[in-house]
C-alpha positions as CSV (number, residue, x, y, z in Angstrom):
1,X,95.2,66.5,114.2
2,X,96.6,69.6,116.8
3,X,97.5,71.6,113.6
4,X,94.0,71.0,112.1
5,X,92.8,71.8,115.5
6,X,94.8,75.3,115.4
7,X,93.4,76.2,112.0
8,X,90.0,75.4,112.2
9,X,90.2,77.7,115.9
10,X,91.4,80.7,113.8
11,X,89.2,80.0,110.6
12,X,85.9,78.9,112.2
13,X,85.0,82.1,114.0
14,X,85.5,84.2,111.2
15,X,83.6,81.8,108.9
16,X,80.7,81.6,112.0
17,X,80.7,85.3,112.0
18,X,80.6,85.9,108.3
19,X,77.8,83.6,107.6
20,X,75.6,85.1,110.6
21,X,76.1,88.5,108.8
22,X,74.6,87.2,105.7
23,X,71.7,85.7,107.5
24,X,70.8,88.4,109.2
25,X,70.6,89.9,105.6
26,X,68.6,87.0,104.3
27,X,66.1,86.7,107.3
28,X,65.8,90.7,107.8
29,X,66.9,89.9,111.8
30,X,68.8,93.3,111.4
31,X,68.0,96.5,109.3
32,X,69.8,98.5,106.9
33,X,69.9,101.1,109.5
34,X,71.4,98.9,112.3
35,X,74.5,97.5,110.5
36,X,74.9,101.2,109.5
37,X,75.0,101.5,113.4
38,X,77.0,98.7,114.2
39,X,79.6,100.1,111.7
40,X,79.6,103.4,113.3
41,X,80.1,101.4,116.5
42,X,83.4,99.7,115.0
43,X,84.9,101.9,113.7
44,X,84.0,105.1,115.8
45,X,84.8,103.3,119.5
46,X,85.8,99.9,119.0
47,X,88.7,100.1,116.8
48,X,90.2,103.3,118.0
49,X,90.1,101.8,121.4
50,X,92.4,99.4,119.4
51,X,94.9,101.8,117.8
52,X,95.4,103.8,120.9
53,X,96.2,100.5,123.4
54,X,98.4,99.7,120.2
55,X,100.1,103.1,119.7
56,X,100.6,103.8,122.9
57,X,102.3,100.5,123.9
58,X,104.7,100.4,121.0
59,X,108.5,101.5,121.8
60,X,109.1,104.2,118.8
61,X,112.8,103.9,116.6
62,X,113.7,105.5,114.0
63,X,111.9,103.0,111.7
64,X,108.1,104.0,113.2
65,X,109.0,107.4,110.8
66,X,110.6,105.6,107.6
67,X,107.8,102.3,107.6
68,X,104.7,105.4,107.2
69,X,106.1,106.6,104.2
70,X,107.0,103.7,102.4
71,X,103.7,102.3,102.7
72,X,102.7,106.1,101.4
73,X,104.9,105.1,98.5
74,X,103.7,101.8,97.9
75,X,99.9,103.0,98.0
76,X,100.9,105.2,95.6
77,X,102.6,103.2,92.8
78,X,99.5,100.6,93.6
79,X,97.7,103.4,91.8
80,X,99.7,104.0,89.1
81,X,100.4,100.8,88.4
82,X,96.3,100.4,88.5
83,X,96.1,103.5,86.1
84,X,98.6,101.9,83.4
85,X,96.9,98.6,83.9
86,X,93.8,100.1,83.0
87,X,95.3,101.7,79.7
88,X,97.1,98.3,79.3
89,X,94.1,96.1,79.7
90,X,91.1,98.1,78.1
91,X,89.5,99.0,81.8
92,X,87.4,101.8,81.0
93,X,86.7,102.4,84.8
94,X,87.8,105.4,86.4
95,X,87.7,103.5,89.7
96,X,90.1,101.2,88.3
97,X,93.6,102.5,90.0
98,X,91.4,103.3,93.3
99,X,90.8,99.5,93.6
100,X,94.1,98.6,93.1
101,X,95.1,100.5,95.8
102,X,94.6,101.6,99.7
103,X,93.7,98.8,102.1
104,X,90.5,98.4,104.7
105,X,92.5,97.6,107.4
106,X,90.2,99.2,109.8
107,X,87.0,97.2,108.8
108,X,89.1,93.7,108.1
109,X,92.6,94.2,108.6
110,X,92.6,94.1,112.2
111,X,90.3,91.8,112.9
112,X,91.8,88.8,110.5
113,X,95.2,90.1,111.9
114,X,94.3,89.5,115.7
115,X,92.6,86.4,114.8
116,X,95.9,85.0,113.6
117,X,98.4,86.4,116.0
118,X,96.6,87.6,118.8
119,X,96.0,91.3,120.2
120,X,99.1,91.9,122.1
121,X,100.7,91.9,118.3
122,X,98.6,94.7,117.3
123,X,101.2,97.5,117.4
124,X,103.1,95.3,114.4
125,X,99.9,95.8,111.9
126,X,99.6,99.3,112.8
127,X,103.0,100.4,112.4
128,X,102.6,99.1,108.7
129,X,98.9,100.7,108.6
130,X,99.7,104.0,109.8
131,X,100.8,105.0,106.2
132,X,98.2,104.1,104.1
133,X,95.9,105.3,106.4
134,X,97.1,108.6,106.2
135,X,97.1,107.9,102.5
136,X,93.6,107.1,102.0
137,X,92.3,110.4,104.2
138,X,94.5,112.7,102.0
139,X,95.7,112.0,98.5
140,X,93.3,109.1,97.9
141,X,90.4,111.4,98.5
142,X,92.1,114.1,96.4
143,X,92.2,111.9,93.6
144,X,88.8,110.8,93.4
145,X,87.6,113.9,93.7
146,X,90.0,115.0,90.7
147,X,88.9,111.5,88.5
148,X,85.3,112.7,89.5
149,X,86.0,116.4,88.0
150,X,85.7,117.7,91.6
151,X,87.6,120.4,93.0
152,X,89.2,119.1,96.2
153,X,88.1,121.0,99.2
154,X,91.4,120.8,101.0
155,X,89.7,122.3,104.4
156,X,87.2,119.7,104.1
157,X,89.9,116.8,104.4
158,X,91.8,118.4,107.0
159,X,88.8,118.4,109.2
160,X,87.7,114.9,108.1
161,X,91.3,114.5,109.2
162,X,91.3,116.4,112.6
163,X,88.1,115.0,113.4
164,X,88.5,111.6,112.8
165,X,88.9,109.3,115.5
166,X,90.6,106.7,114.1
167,X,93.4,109.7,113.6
168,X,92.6,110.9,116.7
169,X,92.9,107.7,118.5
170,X,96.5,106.8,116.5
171,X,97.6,110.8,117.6
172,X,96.7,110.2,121.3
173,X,98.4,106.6,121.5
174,X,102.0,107.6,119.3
175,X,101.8,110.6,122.3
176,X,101.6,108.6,125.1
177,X,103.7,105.8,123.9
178,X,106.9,108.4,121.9
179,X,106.7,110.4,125.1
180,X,106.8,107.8,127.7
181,X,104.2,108.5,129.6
182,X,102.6,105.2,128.9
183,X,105.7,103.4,130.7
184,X,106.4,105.9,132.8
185,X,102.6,104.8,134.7
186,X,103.1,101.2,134.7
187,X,105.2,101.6,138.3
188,X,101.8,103.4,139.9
189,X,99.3,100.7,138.0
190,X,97.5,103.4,136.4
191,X,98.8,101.8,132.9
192,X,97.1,98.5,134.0
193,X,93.7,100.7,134.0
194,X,93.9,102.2,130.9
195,X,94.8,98.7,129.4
196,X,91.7,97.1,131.0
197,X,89.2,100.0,129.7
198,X,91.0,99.9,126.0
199,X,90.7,96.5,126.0
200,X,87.2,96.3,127.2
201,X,86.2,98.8,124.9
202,X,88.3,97.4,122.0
203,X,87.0,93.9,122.4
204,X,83.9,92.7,120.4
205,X,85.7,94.8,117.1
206,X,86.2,92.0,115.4
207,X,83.1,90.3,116.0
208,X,80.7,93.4,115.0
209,X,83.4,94.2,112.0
210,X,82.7,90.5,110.5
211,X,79.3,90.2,110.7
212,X,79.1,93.6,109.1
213,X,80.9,92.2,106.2
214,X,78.9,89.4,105.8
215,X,76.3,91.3,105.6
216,X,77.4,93.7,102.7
217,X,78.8,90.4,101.0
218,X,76.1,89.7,98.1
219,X,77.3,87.4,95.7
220,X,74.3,87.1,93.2
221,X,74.3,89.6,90.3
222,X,78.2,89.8,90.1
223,X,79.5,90.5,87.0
224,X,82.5,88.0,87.4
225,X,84.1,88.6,84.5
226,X,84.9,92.6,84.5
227,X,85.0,93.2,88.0
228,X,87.3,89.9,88.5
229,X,90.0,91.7,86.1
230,X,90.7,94.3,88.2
231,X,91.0,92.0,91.6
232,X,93.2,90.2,89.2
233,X,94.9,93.1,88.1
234,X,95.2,94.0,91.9
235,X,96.8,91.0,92.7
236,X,100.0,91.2,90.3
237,X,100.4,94.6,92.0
238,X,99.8,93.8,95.4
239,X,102.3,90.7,94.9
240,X,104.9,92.9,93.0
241,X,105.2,95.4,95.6
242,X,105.0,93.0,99.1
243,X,107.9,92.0,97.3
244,X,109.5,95.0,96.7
245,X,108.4,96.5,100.4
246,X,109.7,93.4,102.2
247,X,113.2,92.8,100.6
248,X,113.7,96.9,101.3
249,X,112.2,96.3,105.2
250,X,114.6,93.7,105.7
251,X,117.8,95.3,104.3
252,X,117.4,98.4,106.0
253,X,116.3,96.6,109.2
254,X,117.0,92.8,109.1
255,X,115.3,92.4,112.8
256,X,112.1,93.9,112.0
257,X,109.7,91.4,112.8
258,X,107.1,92.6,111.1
259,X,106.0,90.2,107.8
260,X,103.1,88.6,109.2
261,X,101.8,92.5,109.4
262,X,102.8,92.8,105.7
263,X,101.1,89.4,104.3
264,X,97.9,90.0,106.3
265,X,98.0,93.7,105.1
266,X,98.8,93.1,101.4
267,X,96.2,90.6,101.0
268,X,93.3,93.2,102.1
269,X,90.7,94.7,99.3
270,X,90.5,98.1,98.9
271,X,88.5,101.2,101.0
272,X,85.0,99.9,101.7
273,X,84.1,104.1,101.3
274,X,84.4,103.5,97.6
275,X,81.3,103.0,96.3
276,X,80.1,105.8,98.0
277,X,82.0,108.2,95.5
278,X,80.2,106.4,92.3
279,X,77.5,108.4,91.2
280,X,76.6,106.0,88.4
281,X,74.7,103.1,89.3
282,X,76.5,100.8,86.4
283,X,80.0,102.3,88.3
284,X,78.4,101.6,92.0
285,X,77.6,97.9,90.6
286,X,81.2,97.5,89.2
287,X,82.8,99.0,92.6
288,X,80.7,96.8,95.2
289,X,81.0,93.7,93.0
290,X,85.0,94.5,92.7
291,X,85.2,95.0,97.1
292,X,83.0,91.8,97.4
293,X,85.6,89.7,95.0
294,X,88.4,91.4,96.6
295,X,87.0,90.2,100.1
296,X,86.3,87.0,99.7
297,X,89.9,86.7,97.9
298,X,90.9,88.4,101.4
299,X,89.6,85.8,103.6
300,X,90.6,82.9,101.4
301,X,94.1,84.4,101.9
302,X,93.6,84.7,105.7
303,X,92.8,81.3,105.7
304,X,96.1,80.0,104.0
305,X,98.0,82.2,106.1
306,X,96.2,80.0,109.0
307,X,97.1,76.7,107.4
308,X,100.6,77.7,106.7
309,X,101.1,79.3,110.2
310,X,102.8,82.0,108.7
């Protein structure tokens, strides 16, 4: 009865918050306009509030370089293995090998991942987000814009880049953690006060993120059938290469403590941005239906990660 206790503690709230999003859908109790605004609030000041407590409190090794660019790697074989299994299985998408690959951990990563371990484990997700999040603001966006027979405005993404402040959040936090300066204020207390503003700031993120997800998540009108073959597709490759990622993590460092980061993050859908970058409405059906699948296949995951206690 304890365990079930446990579970339901952990699954509950993110069901509660889920459904409330939907009503508030379904009842008009908040417009278009204002989850647009809640989202800017999560992922503008909320969330980087998150990644820079996170960053700056992590202790950098050698492995905080190598863990960035193998999930680089692995983001980019998601693809091609989503652009062969789109040749393979007679996906005529071009959005195919983009929703096999990247992860929203900023809009759903971190909020399932605190909800199952607890915030002072953030640094471990965001060690293994780092990568694909630099990923997705360079050659995912490149690509897209190639698939969409776009020239790539490289000074665009850099400034998308340098402007961002989930980038500039994770830049300020590996300074102040790599450098030292984080520890070297604990002795003066000054530490304690950026940790209770960062935390303050940082804490209703996963609230707002769930109930903007709920609201986004409209099941009616999906077409099942084609937009479930590439969640299906992404979930061979997403299996294939936790795999691959883990049994290489743990031979080059068998202490790593960090596969609770990898299951949460491997079970995430792709970019919510997506759809944005479909200019046909058939394509922007396909994408949205595709993200809602991949989310609710997300949360179901969450939840037997819950039950297992894994």
């Amino acid at each position: 009865m304890t365990r079930v206790i446990e579970v339901l503690q952990t699954i509950l709230p993110v069901m509660i918050m889920l459904c409330i999003g939907m009503i508030c859908r379904s009842r008009q109790l908040i417009s278009r306009e204002g989850i647009n605004s809640l989202k800017s609030v999560a992922v503008n000041i909320a969330l980087p509030a998150v990644l820079l407590s996170a960053f700056a409190t992590t202790k950098y090794t050698f492995m905080d370089i190598i863990i960035p660019l193998m999930m680089f790697m692995v983001c980019v074989a998601a693809w091609g293995l989503g652009k062969a299994g789109a040749k393979l299985f007679g996906m005529t998408s071009r959005f195919v090998p983009f929703l096999t690959t990247g992860f929203e951990a900023g809009m759903l990563g971190y909020a399932l991942f605190n909800m199952l371990y607890g915030s002072s484990r953030t640094a471990e997700f965001a060690r293994i987000d780092l990568g694909q999040v630099l990923f997705v603001f360079t050659l995912y966006k490149i690509l897209l814009g190639l698939e969409g027979r776009e020239k790539a405005d490289v000074k665009q993404l850099l400034k998308e880049m340098a402007f961002s402040p989930i980038i500039i959040a994770i830049a300020a936090g590996v300074l102040l953690g790599a450098t030292g300066i984080y520890q070297a204020l604990i002795p003066s207390g000054i530490s304690g006060i950026f940790d209770a503003c960062t935390d303050f700031v940082s804490a209703p993120t996963g609230a707002i993120i769930l109930l903007t997800i709920g609201y986004d998540l409209v099941l009616k009108d999906i077409p099942w059938f084609s937009a479930g073959k590439v969640v299906a597709l992404r979930l061979v490759i997403m299996m294939i290469l936790r795999i691959v990622f883990i049994t290489v993590l743990h031979l080059l460092w068998p202490e790593a403590a960090l596969d609770s980061a990898v299951n949460v993050m491997f079970i995430l859908p792709p970019p919510f941005v997506l759809p944005v970058f479909a200019d046909d409405p058939d394509q922007r059906v396909y994408v949205s239906s595709a993200l809602s699948i991949s989310t609710i296949v997300a949360i179901a995951g969450f939840a037997v990660l819950a039950a297992a206690g894994i």
